[in-house]
N, C-alpha and C positions, 0 to 999 in steps of 0.2 A: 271905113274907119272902124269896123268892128274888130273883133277881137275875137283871136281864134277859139274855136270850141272846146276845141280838147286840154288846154293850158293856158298857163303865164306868162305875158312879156318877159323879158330879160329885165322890161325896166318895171314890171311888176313884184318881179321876184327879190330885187333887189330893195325894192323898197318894202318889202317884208321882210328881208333879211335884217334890217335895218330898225322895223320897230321890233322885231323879237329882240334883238342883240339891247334896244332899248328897256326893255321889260323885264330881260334878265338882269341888265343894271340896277333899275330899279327894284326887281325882287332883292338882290346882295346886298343892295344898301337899310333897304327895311329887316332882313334879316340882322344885319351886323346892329342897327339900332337897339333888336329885341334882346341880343344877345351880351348889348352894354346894358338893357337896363335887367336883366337878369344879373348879371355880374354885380353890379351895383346894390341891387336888393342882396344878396347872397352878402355883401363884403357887409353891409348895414347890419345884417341880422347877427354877423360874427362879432363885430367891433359896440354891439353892445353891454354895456356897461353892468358887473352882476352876473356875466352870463358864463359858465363852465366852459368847455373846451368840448365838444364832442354834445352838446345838449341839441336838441331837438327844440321848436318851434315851441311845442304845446309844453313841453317841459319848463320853460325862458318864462311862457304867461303862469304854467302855474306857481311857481316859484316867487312871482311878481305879486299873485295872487295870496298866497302865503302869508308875504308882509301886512296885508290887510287883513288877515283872519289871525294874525295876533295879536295886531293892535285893539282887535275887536275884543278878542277874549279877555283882553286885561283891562280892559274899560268894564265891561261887563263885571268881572272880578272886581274890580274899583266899589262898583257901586252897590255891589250884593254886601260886600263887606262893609260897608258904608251903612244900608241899611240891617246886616246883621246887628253892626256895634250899638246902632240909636234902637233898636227893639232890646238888646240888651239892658242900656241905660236906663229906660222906661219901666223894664222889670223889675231892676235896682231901687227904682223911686217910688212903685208902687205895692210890690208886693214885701220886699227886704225893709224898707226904712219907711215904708206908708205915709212916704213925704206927700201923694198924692191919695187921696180917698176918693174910692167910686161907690157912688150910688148910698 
């Protein structure tokens, strides 16, 4: 009942024939999976909201990022102005009208 030295049964070969053809299905199907969720990412990145026609990835964040570094600036400006004006008033009260006396 051994099995020739030099080769494969018929019913050897056959049932190789059989998990490769299996392997190759399963390689097509893990392919086709990779290539919806690329598709899907790709359609995500376009169909975002804000974003130009032709922009690039790092362009979309910084742009994104943008919005935040103006809001900042103008807070920043909010407050500098804010304490410009009460150093002004102060000066007003104590050196113009000596409503306050120091020392």
């Amino acid at each position: 009942m051994g099995s020739p030295s030099g080769g494969l049964s018929a019913e050897e070969e056959a049932r190789a024939a059989e998990i490769e053809s299996q392997i190759v299905a399963q390689e097509r199907v893990a392919e086709a999976g990779r290539a919806r969720s690329r598709e899907r990412a790709r359609t995500a990145e376009v169909e975002r909201p804000g974003r130009a026609r032709g922009q690039g990835l790092l362009a979309a964040r910084a742009a994104e990022e943008y919005a935040y570094v103006v809001r900042d600036v103008r807070r920043i400006l909010r407050v500098g102005g804010s304490l410009a004006a009460a150093l002004a008033v102060i000066y007003v009260l104590v050196d113009v009208l000596h409503v306050i006396t120091v020392g």
